[in-house]
N, CA, C and O atoms as CSV, one atom per row, in Angstrom:
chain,resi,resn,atom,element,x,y,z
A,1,UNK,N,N,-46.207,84.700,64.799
A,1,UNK,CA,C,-46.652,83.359,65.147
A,1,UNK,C,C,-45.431,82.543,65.571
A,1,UNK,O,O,-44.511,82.385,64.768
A,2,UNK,N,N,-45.383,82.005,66.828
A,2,UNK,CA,C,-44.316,81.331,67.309
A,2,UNK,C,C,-44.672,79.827,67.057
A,2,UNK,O,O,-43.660,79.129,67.127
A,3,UNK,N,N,-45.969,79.028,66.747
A,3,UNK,CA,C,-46.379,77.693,66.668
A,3,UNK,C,C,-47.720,77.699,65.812
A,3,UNK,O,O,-48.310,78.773,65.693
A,4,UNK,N,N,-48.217,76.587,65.226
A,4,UNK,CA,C,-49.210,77.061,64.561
A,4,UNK,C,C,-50.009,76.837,65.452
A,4,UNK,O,O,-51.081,76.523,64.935
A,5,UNK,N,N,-50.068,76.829,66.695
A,5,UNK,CA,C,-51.567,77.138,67.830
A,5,UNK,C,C,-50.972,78.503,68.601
A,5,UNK,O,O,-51.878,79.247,68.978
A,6,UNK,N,N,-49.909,78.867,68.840
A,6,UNK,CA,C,-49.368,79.562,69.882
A,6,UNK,C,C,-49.080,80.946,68.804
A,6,UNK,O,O,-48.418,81.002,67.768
A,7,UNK,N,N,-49.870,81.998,69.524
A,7,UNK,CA,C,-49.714,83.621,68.658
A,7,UNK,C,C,-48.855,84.382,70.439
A,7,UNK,O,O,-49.063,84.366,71.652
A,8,UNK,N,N,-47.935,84.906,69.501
A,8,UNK,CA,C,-47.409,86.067,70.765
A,8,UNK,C,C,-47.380,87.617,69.810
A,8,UNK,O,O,-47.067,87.721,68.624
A,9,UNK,N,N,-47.777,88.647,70.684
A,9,UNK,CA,C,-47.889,89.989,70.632
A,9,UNK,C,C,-47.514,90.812,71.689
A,9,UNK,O,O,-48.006,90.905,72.813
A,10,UNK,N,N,-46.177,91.647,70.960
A,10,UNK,CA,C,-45.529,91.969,72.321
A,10,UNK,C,C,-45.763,93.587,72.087
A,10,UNK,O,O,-45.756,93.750,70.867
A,11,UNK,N,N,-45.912,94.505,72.573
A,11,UNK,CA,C,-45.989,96.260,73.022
A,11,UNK,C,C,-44.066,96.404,73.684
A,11,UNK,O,O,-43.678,96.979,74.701
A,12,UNK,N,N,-43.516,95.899,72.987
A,12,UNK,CA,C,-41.979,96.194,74.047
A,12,UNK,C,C,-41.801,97.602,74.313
A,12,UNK,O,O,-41.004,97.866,75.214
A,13,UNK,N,N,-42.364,98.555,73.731
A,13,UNK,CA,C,-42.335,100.384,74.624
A,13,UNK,C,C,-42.951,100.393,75.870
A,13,UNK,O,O,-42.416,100.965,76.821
A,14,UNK,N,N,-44.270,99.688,75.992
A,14,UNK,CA,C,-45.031,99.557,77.398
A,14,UNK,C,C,-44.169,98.062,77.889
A,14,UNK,O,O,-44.457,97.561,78.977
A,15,UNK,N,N,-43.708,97.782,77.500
A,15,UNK,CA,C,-43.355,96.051,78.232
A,15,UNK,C,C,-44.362,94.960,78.294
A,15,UNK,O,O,-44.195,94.103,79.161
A,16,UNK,N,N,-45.162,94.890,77.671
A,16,UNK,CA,C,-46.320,94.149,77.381
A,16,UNK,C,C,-46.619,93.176,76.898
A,16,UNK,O,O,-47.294,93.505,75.922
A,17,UNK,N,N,-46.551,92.039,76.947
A,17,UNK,CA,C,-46.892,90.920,75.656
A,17,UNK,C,C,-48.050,90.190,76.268
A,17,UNK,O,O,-48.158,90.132,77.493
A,18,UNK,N,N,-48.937,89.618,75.447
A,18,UNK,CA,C,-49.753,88.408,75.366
A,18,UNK,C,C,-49.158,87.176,74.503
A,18,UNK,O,O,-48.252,87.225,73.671
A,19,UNK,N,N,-49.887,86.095,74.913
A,19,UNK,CA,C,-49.482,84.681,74.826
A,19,UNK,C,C,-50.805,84.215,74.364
A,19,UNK,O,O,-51.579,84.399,75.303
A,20,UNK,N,N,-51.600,83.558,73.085
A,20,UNK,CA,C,-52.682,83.106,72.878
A,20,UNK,C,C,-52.391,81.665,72.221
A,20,UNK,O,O,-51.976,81.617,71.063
A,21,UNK,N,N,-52.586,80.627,72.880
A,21,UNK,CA,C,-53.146,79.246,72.399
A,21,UNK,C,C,-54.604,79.213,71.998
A,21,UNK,O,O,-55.545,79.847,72.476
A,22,UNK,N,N,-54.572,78.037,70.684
A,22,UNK,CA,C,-55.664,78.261,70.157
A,22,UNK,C,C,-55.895,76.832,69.838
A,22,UNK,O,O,-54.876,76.152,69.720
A,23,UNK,N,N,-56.987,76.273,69.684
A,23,UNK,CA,C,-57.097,74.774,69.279
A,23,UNK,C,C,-58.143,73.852,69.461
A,23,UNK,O,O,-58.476,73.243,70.478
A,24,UNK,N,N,-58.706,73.837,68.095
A,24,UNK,CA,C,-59.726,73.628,67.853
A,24,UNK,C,C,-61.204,74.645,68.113
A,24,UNK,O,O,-61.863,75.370,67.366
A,25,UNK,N,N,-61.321,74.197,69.817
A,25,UNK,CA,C,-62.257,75.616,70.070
A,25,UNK,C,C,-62.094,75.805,71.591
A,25,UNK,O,O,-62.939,76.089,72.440
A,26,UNK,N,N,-60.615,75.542,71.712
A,26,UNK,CA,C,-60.237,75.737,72.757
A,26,UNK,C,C,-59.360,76.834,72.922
A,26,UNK,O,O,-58.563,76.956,71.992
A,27,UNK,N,N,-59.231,78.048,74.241
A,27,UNK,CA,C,-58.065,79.197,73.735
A,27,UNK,C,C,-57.851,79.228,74.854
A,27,UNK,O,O,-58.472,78.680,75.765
A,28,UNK,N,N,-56.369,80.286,74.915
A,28,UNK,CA,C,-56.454,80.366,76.348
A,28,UNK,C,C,-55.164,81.938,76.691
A,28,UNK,O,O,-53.959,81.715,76.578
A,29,UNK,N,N,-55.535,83.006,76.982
A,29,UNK,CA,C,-54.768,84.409,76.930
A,29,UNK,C,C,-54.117,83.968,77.858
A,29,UNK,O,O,-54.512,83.188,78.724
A,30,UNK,N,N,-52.501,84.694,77.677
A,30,UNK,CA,C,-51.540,84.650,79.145
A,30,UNK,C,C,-50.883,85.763,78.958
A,30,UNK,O,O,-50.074,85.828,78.033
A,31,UNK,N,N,-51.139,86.996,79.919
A,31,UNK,CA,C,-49.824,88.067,79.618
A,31,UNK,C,C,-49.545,88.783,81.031
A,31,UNK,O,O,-49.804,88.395,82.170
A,32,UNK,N,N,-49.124,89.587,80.716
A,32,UNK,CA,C,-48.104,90.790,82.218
A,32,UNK,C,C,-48.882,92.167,82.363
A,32,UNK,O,O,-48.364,93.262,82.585
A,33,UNK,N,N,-50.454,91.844,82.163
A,33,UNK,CA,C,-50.823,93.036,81.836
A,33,UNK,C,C,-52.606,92.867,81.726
A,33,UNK,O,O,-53.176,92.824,80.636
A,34,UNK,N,N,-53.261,92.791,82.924
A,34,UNK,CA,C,-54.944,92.637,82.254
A,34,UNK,C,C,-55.793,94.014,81.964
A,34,UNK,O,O,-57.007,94.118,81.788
A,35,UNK,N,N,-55.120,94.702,81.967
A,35,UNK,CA,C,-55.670,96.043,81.135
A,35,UNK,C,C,-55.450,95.252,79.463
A,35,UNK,O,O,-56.367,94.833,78.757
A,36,UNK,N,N,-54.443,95.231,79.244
A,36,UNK,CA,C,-54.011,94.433,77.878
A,36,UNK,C,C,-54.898,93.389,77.237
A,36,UNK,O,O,-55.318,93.274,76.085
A,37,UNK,N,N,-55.099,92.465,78.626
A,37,UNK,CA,C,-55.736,90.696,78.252
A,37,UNK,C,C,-56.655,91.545,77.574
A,37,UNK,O,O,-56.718,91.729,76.358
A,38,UNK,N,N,-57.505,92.147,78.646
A,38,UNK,CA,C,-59.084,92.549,78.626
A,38,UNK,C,C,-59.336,93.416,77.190
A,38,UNK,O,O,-60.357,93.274,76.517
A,39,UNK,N,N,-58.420,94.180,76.897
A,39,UNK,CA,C,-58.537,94.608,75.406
A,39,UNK,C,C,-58.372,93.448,74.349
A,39,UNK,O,O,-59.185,93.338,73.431
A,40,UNK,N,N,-57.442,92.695,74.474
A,40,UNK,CA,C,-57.644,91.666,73.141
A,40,UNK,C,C,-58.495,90.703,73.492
A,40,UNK,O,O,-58.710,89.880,72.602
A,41,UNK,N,N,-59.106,90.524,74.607
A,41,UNK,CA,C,-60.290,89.728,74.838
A,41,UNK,C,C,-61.406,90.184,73.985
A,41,UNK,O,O,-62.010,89.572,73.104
A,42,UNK,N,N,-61.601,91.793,74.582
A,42,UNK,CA,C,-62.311,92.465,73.872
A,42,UNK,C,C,-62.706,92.578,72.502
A,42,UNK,O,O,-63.852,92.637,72.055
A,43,UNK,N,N,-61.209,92.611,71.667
A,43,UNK,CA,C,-61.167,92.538,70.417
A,43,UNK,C,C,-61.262,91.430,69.173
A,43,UNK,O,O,-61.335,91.502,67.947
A,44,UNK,N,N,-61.209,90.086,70.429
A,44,UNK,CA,C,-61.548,88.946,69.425
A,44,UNK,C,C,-63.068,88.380,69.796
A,44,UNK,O,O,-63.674,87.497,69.189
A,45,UNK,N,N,-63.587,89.246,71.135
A,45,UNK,CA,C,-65.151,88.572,71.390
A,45,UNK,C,C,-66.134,89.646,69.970
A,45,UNK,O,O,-67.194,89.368,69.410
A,46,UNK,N,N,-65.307,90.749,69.808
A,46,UNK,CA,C,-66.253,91.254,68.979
A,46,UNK,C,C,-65.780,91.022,67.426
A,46,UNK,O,O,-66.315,91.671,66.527
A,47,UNK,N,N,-64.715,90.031,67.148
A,47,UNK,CA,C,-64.428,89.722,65.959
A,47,UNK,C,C,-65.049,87.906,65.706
A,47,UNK,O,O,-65.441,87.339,64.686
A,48,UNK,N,N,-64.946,87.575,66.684
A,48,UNK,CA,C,-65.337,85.887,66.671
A,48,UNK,C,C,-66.475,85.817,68.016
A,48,UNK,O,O,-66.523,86.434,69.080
A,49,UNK,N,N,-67.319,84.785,67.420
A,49,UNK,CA,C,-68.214,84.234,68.466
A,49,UNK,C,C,-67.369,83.195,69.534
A,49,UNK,O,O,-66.799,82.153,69.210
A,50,UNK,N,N,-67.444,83.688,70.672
A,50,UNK,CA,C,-66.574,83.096,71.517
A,50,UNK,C,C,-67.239,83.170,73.219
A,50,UNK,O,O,-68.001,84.099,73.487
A,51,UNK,N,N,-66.960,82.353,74.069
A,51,UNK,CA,C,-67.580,82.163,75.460
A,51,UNK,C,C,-66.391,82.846,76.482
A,51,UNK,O,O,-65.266,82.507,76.115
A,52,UNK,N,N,-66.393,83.376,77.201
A,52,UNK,CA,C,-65.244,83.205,78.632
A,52,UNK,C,C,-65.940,82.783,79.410
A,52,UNK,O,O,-67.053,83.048,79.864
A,53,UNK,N,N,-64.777,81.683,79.626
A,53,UNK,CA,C,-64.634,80.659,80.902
A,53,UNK,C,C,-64.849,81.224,82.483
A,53,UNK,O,O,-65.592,80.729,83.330
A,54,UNK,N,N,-63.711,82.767,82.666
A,54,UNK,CA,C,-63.189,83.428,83.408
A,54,UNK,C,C,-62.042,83.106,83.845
A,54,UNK,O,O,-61.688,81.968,83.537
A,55,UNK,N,N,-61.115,83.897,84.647
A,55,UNK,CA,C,-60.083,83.873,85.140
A,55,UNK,C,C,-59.521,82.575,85.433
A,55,UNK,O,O,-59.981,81.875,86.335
A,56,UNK,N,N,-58.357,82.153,84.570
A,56,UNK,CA,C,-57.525,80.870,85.493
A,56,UNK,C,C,-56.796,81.002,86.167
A,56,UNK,O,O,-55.884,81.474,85.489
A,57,UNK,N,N,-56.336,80.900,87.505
A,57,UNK,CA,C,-55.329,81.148,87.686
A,57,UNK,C,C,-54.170,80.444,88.154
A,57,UNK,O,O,-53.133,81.029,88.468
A,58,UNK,N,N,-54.377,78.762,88.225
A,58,UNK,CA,C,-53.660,78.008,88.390
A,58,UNK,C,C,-53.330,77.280,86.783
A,58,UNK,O,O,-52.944,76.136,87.019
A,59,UNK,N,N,-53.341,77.500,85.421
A,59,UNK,CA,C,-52.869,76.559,84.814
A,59,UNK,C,C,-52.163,75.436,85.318
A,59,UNK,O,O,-51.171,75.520,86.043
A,60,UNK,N,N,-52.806,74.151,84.836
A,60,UNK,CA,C,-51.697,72.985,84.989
A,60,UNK,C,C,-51.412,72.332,83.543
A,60,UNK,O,O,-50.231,72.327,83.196
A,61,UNK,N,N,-52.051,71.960,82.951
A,61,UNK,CA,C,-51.950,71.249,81.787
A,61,UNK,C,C,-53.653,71.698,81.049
A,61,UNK,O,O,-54.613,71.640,81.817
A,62,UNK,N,N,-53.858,72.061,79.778
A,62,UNK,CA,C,-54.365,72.582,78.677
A,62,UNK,C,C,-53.669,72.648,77.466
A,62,UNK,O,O,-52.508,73.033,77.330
A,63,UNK,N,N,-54.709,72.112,76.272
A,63,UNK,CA,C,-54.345,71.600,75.232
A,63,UNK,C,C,-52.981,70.520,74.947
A,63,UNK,O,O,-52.162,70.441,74.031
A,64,UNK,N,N,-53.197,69.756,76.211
A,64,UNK,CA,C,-51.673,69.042,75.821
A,64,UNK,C,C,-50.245,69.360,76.327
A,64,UNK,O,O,-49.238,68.661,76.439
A,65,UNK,N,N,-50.496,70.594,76.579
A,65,UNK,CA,C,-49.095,71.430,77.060
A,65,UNK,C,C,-49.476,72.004,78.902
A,65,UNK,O,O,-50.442,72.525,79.461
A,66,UNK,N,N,-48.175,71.564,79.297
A,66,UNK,CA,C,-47.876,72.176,81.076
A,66,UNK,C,C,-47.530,73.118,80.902
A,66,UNK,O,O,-46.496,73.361,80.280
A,67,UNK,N,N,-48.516,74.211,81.546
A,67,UNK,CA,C,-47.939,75.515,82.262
A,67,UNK,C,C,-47.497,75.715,83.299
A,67,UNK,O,O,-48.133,75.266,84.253
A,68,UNK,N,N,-46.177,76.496,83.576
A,68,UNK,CA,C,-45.608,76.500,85.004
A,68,UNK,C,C,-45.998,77.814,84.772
A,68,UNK,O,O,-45.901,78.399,83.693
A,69,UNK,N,N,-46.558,78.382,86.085
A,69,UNK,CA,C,-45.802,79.953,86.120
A,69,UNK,C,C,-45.601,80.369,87.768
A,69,UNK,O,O,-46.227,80.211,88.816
A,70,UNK,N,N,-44.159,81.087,87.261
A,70,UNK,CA,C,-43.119,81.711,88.434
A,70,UNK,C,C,-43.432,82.921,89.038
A,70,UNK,O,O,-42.508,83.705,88.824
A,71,UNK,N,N,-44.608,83.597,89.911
A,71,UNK,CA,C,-44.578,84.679,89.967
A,71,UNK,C,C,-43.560,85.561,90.500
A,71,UNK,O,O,-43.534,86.696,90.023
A,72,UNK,N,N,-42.571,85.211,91.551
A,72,UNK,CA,C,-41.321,85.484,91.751
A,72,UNK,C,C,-40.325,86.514,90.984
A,72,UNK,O,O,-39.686,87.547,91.183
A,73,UNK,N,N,-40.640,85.464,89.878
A,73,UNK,CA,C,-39.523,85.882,88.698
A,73,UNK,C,C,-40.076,85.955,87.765
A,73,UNK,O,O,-39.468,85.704,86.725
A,74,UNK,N,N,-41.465,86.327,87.717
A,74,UNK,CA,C,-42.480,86.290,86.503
A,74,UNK,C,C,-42.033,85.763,85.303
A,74,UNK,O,O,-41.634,86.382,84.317
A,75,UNK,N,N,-42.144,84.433,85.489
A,75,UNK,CA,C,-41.662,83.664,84.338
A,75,UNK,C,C,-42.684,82.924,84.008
A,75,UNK,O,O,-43.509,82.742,84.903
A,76,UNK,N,N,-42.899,82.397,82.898
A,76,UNK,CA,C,-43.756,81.253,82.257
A,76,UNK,C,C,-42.983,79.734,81.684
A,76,UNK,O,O,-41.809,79.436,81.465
A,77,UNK,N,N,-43.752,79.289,81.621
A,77,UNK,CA,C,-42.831,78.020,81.060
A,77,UNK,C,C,-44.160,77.231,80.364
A,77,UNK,O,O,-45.276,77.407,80.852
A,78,UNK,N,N,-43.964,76.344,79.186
A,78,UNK,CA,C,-45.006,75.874,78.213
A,78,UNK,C,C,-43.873,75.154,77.526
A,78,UNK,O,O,-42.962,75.488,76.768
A,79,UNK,N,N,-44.422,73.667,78.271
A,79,UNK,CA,C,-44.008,72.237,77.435
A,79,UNK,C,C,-44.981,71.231,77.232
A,79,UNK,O,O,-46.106,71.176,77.730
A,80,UNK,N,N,-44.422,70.418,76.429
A,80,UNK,CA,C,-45.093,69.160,75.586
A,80,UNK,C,C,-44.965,67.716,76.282
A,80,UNK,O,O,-45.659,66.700,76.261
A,81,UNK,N,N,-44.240,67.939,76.658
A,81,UNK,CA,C,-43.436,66.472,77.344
A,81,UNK,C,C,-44.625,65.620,77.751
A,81,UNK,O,O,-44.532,64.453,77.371
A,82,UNK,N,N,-45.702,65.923,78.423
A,82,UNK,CA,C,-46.572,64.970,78.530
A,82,UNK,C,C,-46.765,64.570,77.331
A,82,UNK,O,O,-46.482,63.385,77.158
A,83,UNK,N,N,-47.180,65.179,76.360
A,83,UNK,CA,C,-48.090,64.760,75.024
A,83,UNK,C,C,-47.033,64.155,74.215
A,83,UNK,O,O,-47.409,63.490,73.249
A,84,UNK,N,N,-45.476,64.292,74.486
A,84,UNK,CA,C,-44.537,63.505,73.651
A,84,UNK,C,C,-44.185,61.807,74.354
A,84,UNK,O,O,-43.928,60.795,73.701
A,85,UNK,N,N,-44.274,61.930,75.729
A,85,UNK,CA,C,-44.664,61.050,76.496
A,85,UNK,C,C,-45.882,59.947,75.721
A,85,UNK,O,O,-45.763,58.894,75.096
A,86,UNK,N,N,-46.701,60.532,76.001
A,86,UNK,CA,C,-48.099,59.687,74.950
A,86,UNK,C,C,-48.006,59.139,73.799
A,86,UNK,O,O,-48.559,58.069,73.545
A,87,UNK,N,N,-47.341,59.759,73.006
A,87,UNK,CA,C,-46.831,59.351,71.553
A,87,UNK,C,C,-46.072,58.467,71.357
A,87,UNK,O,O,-46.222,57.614,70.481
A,88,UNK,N,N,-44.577,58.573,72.613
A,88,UNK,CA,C,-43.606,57.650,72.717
A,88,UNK,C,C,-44.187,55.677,72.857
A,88,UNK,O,O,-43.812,54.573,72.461
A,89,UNK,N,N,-45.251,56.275,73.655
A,89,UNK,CA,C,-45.615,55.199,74.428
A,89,UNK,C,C,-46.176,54.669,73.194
A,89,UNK,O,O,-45.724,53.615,72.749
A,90,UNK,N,N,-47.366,55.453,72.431
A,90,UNK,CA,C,-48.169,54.845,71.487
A,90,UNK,C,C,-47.848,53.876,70.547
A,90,UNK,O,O,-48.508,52.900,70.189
A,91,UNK,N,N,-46.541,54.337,70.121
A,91,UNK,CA,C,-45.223,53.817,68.846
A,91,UNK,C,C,-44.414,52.734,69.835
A,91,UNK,O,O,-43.672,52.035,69.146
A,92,UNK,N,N,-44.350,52.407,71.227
A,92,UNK,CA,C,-43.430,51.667,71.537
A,92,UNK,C,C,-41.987,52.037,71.455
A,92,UNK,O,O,-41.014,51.305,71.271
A,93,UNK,N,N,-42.057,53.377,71.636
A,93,UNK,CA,C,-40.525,53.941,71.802
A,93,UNK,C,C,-40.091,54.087,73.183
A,93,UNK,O,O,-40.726,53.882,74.218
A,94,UNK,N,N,-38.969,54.453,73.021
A,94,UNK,CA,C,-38.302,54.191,74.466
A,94,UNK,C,C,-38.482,55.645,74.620
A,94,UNK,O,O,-38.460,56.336,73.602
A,95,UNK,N,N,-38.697,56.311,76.027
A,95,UNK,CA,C,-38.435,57.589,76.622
A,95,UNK,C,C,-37.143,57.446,77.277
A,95,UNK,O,O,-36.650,58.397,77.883
């Protein structure tokens, strides 16, 4: 567990990881691999009652947090800054 919404599971012999946000009853899989997704999709539709949405493939912002992703350089990126933004503001703090 990297956050208490954010689970990562990595296969590093195959090179593999998934990325799962979770919150409230909102989720959302991200990995390098949909043979992979589609198995732990698999494995939590038949462990939990759960809907798919289907395929995203533009993330912009969900649960609060911006997703960038680099296909280039297959990179991901997952920040807060909006939602610390909001807070700042709420309290009258300076950004």
């Amino acid at each position: 567990m990297v956050d208490s919404n954010i689970y990562v599971k990595n296969e590093l012999l195959h090179q593999k990881f998934i990325i799962l946000t979770l919150y409230v009853d909102n989720s959302i899989i991200i990995g390098n691999d949909m043979e992979f997704l589609h198995a732990i999709k698999e494995c939590l539709t038949t462990s939990f009652e759960m809907t798919y949405e289907g395929l995203i493939k533009d993330v912009d912002e969900c649960l609060g947090m911006v997703v960038q992703r680099n296909m280039d350089i297959k990179s991901i990126n997952i920040s807060q800054n909006k939602h610390l933004i909001r807070i700042f503001k709420k309290f009258n703090m300076n950004t």
